[in-house]
Backbone as CSV, one residue per row, in Angstrom:
resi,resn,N_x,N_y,N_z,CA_x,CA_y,CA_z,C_x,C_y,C_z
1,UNK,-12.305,1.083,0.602,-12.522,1.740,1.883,-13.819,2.549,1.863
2,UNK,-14.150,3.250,0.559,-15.278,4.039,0.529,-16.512,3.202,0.598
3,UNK,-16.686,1.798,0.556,-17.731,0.495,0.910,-17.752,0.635,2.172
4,UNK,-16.625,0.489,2.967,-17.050,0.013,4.064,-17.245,1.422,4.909
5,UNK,-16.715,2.477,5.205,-17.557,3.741,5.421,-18.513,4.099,4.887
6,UNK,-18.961,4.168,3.916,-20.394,4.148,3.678,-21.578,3.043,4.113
7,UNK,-20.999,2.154,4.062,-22.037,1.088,4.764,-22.226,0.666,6.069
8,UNK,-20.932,1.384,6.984,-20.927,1.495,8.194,-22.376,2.859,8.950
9,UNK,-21.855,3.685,8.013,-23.382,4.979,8.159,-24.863,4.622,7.727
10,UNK,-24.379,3.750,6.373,-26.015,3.162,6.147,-26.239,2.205,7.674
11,UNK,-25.814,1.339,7.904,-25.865,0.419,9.298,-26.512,1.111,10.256
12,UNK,-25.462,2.318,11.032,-25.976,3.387,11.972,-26.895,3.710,11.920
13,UNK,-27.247,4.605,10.384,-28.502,5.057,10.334,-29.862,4.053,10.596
14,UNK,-30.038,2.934,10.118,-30.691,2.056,9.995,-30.871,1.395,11.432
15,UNK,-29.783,0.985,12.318,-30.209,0.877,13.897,-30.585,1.938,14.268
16,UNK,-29.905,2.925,14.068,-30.670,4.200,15.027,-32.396,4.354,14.737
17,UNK,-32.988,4.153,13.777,-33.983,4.632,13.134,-35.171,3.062,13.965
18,UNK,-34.543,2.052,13.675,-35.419,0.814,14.334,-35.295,0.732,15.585
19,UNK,-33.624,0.973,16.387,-33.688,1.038,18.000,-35.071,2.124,18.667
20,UNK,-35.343,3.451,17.708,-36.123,4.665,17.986,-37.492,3.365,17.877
21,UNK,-37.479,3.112,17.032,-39.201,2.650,16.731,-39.380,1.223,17.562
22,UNK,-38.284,0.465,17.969,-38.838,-0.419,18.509,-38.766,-0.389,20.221
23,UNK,-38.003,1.281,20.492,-38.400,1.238,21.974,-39.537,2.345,21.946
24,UNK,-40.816,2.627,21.596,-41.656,3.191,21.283,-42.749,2.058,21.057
25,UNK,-42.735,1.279,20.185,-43.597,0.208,19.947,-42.744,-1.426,20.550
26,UNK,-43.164,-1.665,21.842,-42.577,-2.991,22.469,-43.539,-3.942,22.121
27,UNK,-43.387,-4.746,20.986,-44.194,-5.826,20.437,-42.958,-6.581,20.237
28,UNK,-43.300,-8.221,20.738,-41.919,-8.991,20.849,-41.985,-9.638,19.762
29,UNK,-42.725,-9.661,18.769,-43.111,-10.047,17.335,-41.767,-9.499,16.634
30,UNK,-42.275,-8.246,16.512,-41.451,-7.185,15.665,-40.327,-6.866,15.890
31,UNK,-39.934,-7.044,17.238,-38.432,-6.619,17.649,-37.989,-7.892,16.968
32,UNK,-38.318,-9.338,17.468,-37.500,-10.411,16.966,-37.563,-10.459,15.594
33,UNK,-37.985,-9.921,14.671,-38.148,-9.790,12.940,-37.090,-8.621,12.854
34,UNK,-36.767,-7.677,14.018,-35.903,-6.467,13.562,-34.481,-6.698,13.830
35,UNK,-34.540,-7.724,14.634,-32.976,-8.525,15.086,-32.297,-9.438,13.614
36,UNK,-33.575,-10.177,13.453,-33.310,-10.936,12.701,-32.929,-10.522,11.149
37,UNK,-33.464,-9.378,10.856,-33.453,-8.616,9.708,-31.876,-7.829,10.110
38,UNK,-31.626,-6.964,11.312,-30.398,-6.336,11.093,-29.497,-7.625,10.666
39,UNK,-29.593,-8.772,11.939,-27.897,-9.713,11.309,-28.326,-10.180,10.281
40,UNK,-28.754,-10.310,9.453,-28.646,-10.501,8.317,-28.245,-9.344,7.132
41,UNK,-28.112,-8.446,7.650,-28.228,-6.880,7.033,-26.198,-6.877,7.217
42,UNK,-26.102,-7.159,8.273,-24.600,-7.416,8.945,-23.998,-8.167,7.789
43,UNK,-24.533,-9.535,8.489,-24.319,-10.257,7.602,-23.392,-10.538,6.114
44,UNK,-24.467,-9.251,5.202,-25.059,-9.601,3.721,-23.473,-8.283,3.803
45,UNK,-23.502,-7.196,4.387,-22.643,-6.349,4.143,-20.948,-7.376,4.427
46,UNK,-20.840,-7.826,5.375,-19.776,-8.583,5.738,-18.652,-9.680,3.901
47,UNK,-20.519,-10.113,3.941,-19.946,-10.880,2.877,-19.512,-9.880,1.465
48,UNK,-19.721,-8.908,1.170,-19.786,-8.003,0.326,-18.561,-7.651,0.156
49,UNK,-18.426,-6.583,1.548,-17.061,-6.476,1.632,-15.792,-7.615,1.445
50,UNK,-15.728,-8.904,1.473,-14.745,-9.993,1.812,-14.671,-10.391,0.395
51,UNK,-15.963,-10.338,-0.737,-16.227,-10.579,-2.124,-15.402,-9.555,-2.838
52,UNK,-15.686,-8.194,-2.514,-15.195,-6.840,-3.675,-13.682,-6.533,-3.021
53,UNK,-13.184,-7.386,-1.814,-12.298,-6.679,-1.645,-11.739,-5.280,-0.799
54,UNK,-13.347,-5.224,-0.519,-12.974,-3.825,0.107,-12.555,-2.397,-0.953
55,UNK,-13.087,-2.704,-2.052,-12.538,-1.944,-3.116,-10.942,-1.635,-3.304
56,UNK,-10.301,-2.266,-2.716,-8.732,-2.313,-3.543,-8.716,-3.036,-4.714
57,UNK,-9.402,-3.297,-5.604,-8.979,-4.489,-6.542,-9.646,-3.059,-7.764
């Protein structure tokens, strides 16, 4: 459980911080590299969690 609350805040923090910078800098380059980078960020955590279990094991 302590994985997936913690990586739920790393997540937050990490959109909050790129949603700030990419409505400040509107380059359609960079937003589509920042989409593409969060789901994969999703992603990579998703599979993590489903691998360790979620730390019960």
């Amino acid at each position: 459980m302590t994985n997936f609350i913690t990586g739920l805040i790393g997540i937050a923090g990490v959109c909050t911080f790129l949603g700030i910078m990419l409505w400040w800098i509107k380059a359609v380059p960079l937003i589509i590299i920042c989409v593409l980078v969060m789901a994969l960020l999703i992603y990579d955590f998703y599979q993590s969690l489903r691998a360790n279990g979620n730390g019960a094991g």
